[in-house]
N, C-alpha and C positions, 0 to 999 in steps of 0.2 A: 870799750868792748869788755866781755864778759871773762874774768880770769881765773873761776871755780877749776877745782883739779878735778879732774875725768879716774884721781884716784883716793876719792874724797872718803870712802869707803874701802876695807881689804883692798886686795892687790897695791899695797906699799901707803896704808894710812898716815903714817907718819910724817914722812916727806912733804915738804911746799910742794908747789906747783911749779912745773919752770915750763916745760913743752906738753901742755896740757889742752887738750878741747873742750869747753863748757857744755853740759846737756841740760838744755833746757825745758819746763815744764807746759803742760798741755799741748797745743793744737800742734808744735815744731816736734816733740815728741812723740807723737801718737803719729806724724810724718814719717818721721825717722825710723820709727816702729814696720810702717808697712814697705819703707823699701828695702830694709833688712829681711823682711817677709817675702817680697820678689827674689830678693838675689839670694835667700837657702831655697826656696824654689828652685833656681835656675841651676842649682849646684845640685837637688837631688836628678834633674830630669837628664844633666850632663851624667852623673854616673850613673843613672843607669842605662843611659847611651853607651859611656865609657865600657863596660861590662861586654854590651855585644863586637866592642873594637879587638878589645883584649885579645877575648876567646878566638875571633876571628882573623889573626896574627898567629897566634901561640902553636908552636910545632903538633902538640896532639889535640887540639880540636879546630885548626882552622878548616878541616875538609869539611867539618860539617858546617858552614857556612857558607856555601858555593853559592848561592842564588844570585842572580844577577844583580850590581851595583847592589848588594845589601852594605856589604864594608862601607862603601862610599857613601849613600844614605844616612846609615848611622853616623859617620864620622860628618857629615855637611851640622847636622842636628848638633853634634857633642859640644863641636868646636862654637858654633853657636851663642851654646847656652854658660858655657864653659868659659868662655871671653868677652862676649859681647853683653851679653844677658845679669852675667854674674858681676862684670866689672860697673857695668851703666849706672845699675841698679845700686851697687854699693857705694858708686859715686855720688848718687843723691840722698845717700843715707850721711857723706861725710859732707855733702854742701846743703845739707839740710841742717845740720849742726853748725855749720860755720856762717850762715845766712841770718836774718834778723827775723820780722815776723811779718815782712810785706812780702804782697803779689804771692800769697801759699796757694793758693786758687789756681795758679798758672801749676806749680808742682804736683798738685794734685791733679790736674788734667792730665800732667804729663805722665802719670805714675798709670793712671787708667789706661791711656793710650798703650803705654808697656805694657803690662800684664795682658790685653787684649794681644798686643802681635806676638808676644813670646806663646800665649794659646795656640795662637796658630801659625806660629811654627814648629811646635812641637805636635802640631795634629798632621800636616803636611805629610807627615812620610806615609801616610794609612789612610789618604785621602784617594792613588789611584798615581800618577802617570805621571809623574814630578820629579824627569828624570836629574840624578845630581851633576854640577858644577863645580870643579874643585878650586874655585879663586880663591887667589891668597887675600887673606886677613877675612874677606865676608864669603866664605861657602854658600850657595843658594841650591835650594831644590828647584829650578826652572820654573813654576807654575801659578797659577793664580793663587792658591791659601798661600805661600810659601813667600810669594812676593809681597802679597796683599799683606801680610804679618809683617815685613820686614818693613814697607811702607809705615802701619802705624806705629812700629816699634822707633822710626826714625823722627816721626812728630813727638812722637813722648820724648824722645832727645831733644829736639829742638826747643819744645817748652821747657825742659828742665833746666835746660843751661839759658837757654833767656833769664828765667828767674834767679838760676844761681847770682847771673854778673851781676842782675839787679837789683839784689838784694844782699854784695857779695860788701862785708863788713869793710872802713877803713881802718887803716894798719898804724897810721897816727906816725910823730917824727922821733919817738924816745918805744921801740917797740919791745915789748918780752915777747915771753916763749907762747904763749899763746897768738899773740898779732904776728910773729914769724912764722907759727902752723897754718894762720887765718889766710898768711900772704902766697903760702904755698897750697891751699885748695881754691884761692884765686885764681892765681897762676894755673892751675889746672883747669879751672871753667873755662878761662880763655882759650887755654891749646885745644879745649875741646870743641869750641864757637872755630875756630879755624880750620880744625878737621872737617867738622859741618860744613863750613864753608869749602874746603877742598872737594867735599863728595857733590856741593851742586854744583858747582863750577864745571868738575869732571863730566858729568848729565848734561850740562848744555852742551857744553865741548864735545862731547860724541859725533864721531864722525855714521853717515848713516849706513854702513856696508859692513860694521860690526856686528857678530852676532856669537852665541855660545860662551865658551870662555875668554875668548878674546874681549868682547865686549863688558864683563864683569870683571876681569882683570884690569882693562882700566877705568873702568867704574871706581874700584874699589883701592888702586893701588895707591893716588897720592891721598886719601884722608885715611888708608889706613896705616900708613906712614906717620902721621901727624898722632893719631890718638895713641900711637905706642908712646911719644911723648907725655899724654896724659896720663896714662896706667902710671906711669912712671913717676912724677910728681907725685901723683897721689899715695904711691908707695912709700916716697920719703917721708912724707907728711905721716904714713901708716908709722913708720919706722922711729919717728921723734918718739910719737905717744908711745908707740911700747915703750921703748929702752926708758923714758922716765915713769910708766906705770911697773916697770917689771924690778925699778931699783936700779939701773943704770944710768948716772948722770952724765948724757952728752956734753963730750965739752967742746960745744959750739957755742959761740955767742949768739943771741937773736938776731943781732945785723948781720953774722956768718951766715948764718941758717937762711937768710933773707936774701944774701947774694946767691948764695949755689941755687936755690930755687929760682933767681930770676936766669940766671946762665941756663937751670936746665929747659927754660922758657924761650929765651929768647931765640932759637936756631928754627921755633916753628914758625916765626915770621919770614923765615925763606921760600915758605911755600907759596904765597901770592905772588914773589918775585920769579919763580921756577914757572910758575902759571904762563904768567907774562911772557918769558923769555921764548916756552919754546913747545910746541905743541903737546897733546899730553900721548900722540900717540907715537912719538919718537923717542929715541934711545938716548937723548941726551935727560928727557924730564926721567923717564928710569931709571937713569942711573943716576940722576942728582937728588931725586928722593932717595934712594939708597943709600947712599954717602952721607945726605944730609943727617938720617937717621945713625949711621956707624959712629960718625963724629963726634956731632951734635948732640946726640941722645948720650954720649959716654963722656961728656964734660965735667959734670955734676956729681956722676956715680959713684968716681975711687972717690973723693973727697969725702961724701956719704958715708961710704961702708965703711971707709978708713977712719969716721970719725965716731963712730958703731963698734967697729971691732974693738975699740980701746976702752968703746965705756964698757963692754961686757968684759973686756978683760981686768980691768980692776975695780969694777962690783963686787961688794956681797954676793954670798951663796945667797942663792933664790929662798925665800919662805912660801907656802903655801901656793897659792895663787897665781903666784908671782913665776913658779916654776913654769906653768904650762905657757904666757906671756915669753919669759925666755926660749922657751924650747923654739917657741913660730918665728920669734926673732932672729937665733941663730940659726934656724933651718931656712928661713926665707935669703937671709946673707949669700949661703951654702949655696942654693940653687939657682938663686940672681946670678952670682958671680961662673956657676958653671955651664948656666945658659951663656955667658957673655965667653966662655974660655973655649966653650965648643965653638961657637961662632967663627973662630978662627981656624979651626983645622979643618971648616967645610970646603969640598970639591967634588960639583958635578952636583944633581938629582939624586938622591940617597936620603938614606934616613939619620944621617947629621943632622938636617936642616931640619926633623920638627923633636930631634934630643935638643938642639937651641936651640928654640921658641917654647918646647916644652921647660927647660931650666927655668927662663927669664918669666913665661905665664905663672907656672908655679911658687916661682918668687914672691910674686907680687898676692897671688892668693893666698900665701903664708900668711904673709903682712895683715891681709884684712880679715882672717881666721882669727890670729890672736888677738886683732883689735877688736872682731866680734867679742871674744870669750869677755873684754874690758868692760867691753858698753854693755852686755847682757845686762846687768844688775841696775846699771843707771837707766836703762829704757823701760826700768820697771818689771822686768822678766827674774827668775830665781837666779844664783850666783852659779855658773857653771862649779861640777866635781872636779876640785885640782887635779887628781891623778887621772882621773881620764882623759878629759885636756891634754895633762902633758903626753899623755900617751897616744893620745890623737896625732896630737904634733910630728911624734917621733913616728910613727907610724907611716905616717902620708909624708913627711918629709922624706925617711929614709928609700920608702916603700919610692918614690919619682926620683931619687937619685939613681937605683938601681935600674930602673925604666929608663930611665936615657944613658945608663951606661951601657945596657944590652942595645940600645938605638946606637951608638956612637961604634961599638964594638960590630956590629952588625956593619955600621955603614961603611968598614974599612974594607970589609968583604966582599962591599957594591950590591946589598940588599936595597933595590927602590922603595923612595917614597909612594905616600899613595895607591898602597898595594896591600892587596891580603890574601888568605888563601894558598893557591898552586901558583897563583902571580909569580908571590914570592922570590920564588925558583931555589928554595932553600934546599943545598948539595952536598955539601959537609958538613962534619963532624963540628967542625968550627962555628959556622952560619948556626945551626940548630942550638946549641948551646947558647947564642948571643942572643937569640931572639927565645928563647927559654927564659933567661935571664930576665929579659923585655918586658916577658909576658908576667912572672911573678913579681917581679918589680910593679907591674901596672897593676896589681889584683892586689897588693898589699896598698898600693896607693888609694886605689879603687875604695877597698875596705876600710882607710882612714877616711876617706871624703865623707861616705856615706857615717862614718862614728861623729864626724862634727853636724852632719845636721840630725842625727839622732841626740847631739847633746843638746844644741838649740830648740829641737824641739820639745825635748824634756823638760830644760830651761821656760818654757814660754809652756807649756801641759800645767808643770808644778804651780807658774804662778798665777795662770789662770783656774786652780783648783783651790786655791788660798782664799780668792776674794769672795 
């Protein structure tokens, strides 16, 4: 396998390689190229969904927002493109890298397939009568464009990870740091093939008296259980490459590196066992996907972070480049770990419950932010401006800590989720304040999002004004 450094150039030139990704040349490239191209897509069309959430929360402008289900429209679209859209699509931009150069025909179908339903679900809300669904993990606007998009946005899944496994590198008996990143976006195709697998399994299973959100709740509940798994792998793997592109040497061994990836793997084969055991519309496969995820999904993580927090702590000061890689680094840590610490003080329907999911989402988006700014240069694209970068980072990092601490502060209050407006029922002094907080918090985050793909796209403007 291929063991060029992904820091072969700036961002830490000097250094060997140890936890490194090889980018390779022509047709896997100009791949790589266009699903990096979907997912800042899916991240300009999330904020400027995010935008109308904000406002539509925030103590002085949510009244002008009243219109019927607009909040929840917006926010079925945000979440969307913001999770589903942004993570799919980056995932085949890193199993595009870690793949070889058979079966690109099937990726490149599936890349088409994407871009087609992500179209139209983002046309959905301006098509007419698409009343929203608020199911947890896949929000749906009820309707023909809505579904019909999410349908082919699910084929372009299915061929992408066909091709991943298929093409997915071996890891060999004497492994470095590259065959332990290789073995962990492995690991990731698979928990993703199994989600897949949980979502039609679920579709057959459908009992036929279901309908509305009952029906897409469990539709959606045990594979979107399983692909938090994948987010998550694919995050470590995000998190190797920084900390060795940014100048921080993990001290894990490649065989370490290879066991906590397969631990954090192996708890999604409980979900074909969960199938079997016990209907999907009962309260036991409920709460054992749940569990399976609280457990399962936190085997792997302190070992991670624990082994992250140590190389940034006795690294060199950052150089150049390498600063704004640090900042996503330690801001992704930051937000992972406070998605996973709210996790724990939730009780009841409140807005706890999306400051964790908001933490752990933003985590993971950090992760493939700074990994963006890495590969910029290598995909052929101009080298992002360090100071803006690191200021992006800090920006949208700080800018969502403060968004889920006015959500956390908020939900101690008993502000419901899934609510905007006069919903709300925000009373005191207290409530207005928290969700004030929320709201500037979310418009500074908001404002970072939109500065990373204004940098990308400057990045890719400059280098295609060059040639």
């Amino acid at each position: 396998m291929p063991t060029s450094s992904l820091s072969a150039e700036g961002y830490g030139a000097a250094r060997a390689a140890h936890y490194a990704l090889a980018v390779p040349e022509g047709a896997r490239r100009r791949l790589a190229a266009a699903w990096l191209s979907l997912a800042v897509g899916a991240l300009l069309g999330a904020g400027l969904f995010s935008i109308l959430l904000v406002l539509a929360r925030a103590p002085l402008t949510k009244d002008l927002f009243a219109v019927a289900d607009f909040f929840r429209i917006a926010l079925v679209v945000h979440v969307d493109l913001s999770v589903l859209v942004w993570f799919a699509a980056f995932a085949g931009l890193l199993w595009t890298l870690n793949g070889g150069e058979r079966h690109l025909g099937l990726a490149w179908a599936g890349l088409a397939a994407m871009v087609a339903g992500t179209l139209a679900l983002c046309a959905a809300p301006f098509t007419g009568a698409e009343p929203p669904v608020m199911s947890n993990y896949v929000p749906v606007l009820d309707g023909p464009v809505f579904l019909g998009g999410l349908a082919l946005f699910a084929l372009g899944a299915m061929l992408l990870v066909a091709r991943s496994m298929l093409a997915a590198p071996r890891v060999g008996t004497r492994p470095d740091g590259a065959a332990a990143l290789a073995f962990g976006l492995n690991a990731a195709a698979v928990s993703a093939a199994v989600a897949l697998l949980a979502f039609a399994w679920s579709y057959a299973a459908l009992p036929t008296g279901l309908e509305g959100k009952a029906y897409y709740e469990v539709l959606f509940w045990g594979g979107g259980h399983v692909l938090q798994f994948t987010w998550t792998l694919l995050m470590f793997a995000a998190w190797l490459a920084l900390a060795e592109a940014s100048g921080a040497r993990t001290p894990l061994s490649p065989r370490v590196a290879i066991l906590l990836f397969a631990i954090g793997l192996v708890s999604v084969f409980a979900t074909p066992v969960i199938y079997l055991a016990y209907d999907i519309t009962s309260v036991e496969h409920y709460r054992l996907q749940t569990w399976l995820m609280r457990i399962g999904g936190g085997l792997a993580i302190l070992p991670f972070a624990a082994a992250l927090l140590h190389a940034l702590a006795l690294a060199p000061r950052a150089q150049g480049g390498e600063r704004a890689l640090r900042a996503a680094l330690w801001w992704s840590l930051v937000l992972f770990g406070a998605g996973g610490a709210i996790g724990l003080l939730i009780d009841g329907s409140n807005v706890k419950i999306p400051a964790h999911y908001h933490g752990a989402i933003v985590g993971v988006t950090l992760a493939f932010m700074g990994l963006t700014y890495h590969l910029l240069p290598r995909l052929g694209y101009a080298r992002p401006a360090a100071r803006l970068a690191t200021l992006q980072a800090w920006l949208y990092g700080a800018g969502q800590l403060a968004h889920i601490a006015g959500l956390v502060w908020s939900g101690g209050y008993g502000v419901q989720r899934k609510v905007a407006g006069a919903e709300q029922v925000l009373r005191g002094a207290e409530q207005i304040a928290a969700m004030g907080l929320m709201g500037l918090g979310g418009l500074a985050a908001v404002a970072g999002g939109f500065l990373f793909v204004l940098i990308v796209g400057r990045c890719a403007w400059t280098s295609s004004g060059s040639r």
